[in-house]
C-alpha positions as semicolon CSV with decimal commas, in nm:
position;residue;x (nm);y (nm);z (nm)
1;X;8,224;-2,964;4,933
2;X;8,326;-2,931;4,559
3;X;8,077;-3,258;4,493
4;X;7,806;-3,110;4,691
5;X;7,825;-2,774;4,505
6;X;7,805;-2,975;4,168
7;X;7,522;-3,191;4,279
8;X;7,279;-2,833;4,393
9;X;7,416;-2,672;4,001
10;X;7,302;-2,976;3,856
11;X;6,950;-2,996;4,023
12;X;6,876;-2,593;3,994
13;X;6,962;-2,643;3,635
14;X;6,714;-2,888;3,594
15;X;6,468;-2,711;3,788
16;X;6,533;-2,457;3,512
17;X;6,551;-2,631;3,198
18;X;6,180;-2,881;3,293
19;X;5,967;-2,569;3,259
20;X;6,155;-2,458;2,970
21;X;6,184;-2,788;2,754
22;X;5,856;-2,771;2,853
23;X;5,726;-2,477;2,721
24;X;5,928;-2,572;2,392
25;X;5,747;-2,887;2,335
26;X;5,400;-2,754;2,370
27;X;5,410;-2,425;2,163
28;X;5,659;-2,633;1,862
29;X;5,523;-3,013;1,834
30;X;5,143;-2,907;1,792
31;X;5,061;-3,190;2,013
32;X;4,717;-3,280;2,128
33;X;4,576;-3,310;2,439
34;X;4,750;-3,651;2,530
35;X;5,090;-3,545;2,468
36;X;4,992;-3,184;2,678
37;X;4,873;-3,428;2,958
38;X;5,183;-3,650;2,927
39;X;5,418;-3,313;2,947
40;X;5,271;-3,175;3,194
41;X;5,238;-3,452;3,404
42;X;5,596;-3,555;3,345
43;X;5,774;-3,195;3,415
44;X;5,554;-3,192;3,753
45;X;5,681;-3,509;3,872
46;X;6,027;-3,443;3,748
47;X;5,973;-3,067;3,948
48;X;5,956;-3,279;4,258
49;X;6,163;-3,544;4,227
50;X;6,419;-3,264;4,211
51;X;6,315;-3,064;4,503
52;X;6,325;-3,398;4,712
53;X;6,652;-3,467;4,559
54;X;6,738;-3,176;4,767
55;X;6,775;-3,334;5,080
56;X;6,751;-3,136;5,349
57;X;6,734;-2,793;5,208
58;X;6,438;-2,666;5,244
59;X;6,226;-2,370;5,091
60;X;6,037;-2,331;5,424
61;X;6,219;-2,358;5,751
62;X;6,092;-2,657;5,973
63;X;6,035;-2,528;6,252
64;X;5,785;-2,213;6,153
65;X;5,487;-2,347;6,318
66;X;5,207;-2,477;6,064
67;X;5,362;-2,357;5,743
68;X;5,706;-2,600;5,812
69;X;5,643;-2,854;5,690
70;X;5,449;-2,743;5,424
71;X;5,685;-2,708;5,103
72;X;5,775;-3,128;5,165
73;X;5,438;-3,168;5,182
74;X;5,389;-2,937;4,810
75;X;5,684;-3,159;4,659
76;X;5,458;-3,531;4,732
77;X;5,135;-3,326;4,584
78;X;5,334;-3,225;4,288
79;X;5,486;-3,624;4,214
80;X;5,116;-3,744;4,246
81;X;4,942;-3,484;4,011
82;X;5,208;-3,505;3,799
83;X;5,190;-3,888;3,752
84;X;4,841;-3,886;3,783
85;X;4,857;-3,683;3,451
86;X;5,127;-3,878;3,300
87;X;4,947;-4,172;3,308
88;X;4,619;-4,023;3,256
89;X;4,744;-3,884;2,949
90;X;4,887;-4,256;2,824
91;X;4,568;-4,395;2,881
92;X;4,381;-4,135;2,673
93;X;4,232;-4,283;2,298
94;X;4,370;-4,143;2,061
């Protein structure tokens, strides 16, 4: 239970800190577009890694007809477009 309860801290936490660190790195490194592509791309795949780490908690309930299985389906789209843009960005000139 205890290890559990440690385990969902540790991944909200994240959750919380990715956008943040984020937002950090753009507005106080000055970075160009490449290293905004690289961020980006990285927190979004990080984002849902972490929901996924989840298990089977789930921000939509299953079995609502349609919609269910919907917020799995938003963590996938948000590890491809993330490392889409990660490695977008490491391919950029520059």
């Amino acid at each position: 239970m205890l290890q559990k309860l440690f385990r969902f801290t540790v991944i909200i936490a994240l959750m919380i800190a990715i956008p943040v660190l984020w937002y950090w790195g753009i507005t106080n490194l000055k970075l160009g577009v490449k290293g905004i592509l690289v961020m980006t791309g990285g927190s979004l795949l990080l984002l849902g890694v972490l929901y996924k780490m989840l298990g089977s908690w789930d921000l939509i309930p299953d079995w609502i007809p349609l919609i269910g299985g919907m917020d799995d389906s938003i963590a996938w789209i948000l590890m491809l477009v993330g490392g889409l843009m990660a490695g977008g960005g490491m391919f950029l000139g520059g």
